[in-house]
C-alpha positions in Angstrom: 135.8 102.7 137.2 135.4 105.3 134.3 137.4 102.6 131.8 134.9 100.0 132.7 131.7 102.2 132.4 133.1 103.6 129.0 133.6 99.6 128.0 130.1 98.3 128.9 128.6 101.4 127.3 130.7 100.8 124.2 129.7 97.2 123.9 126.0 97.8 124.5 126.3 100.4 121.7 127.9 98.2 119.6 125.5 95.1 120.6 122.3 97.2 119.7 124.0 98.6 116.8 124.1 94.8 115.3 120.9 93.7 116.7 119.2 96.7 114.0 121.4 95.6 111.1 119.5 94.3 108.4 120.3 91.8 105.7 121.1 93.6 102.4 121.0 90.1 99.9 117.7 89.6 101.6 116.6 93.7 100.8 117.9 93.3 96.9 115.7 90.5 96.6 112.5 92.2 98.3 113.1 95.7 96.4 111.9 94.2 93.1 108.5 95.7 93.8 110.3 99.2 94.9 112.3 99.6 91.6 108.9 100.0 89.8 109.3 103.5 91.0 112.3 104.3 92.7 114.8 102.6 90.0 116.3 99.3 89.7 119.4 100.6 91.5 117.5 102.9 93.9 117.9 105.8 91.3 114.2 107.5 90.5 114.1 108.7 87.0 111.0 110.7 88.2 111.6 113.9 90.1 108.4 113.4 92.4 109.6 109.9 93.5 112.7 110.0 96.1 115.9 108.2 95.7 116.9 105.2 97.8 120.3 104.3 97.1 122.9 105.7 99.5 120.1 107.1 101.9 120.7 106.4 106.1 119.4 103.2 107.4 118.3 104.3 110.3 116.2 107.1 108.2 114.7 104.5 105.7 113.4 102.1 108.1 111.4 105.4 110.4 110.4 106.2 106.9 109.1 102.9 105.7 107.5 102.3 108.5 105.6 105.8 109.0 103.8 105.0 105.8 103.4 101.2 106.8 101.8 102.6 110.0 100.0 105.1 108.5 101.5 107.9 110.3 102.8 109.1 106.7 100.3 108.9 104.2 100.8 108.8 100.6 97.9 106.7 98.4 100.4 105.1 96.0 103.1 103.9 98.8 100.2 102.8 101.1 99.8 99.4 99.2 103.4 99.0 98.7 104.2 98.8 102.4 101.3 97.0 104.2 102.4 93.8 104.3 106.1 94.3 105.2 107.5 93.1 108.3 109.7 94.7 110.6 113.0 92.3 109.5 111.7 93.4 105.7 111.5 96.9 105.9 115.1 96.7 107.8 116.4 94.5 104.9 115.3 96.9 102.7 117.1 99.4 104.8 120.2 97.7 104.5 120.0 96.8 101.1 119.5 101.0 99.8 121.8 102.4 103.1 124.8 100.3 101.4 124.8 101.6 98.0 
């Protein structure tokens, strides 16, 4: 019984884990607009700007969406992030998390 519980719980982890994944191609292509400020490889050659590249997905996409949601404000990413989707700012996600 333990063996089978451990197995469904593994493959619903697994299953959920896959459903979250974005698309990184799809991220490279929509991060033209980010590398204005965070670098054209998700590198920020200013020290007030954050780094992308290498970051967690699971971090950038709470963080991308906070500002698109405006429950993190800043007045310069504001504009950047209103009209991205949820699959975008996942993409984008992937895209910087595989760096």
């Amino acid at each position: 019984m333990k063996s089978l519980f451990f197995a469904l719980m593994t493959s619903l982890l697994f299953a959920s884990s896959a459903a979250l994944a974005g698309d990184p191609a799809a991220g490279k292509a929509k991060s033209v607009v980010c590398s204005a400020c965070h670098g054209a490889d998700g590198i920020s050659v200013n020290p007030l700007w954050p780094n992308l590249k290498g970051q967690k997905e699971q971090y950038l996409i709470k963080q991308i969406k906070a500002f698109r949601d405006g429950s993190r404000k800043d007045p310069s990413m504001a504009p950047m992030v209103a009209a991205l989707t949820d699959e975008d700012i996942e993409n984008l996600a992937a895209y910087y998390s595989s760096q």
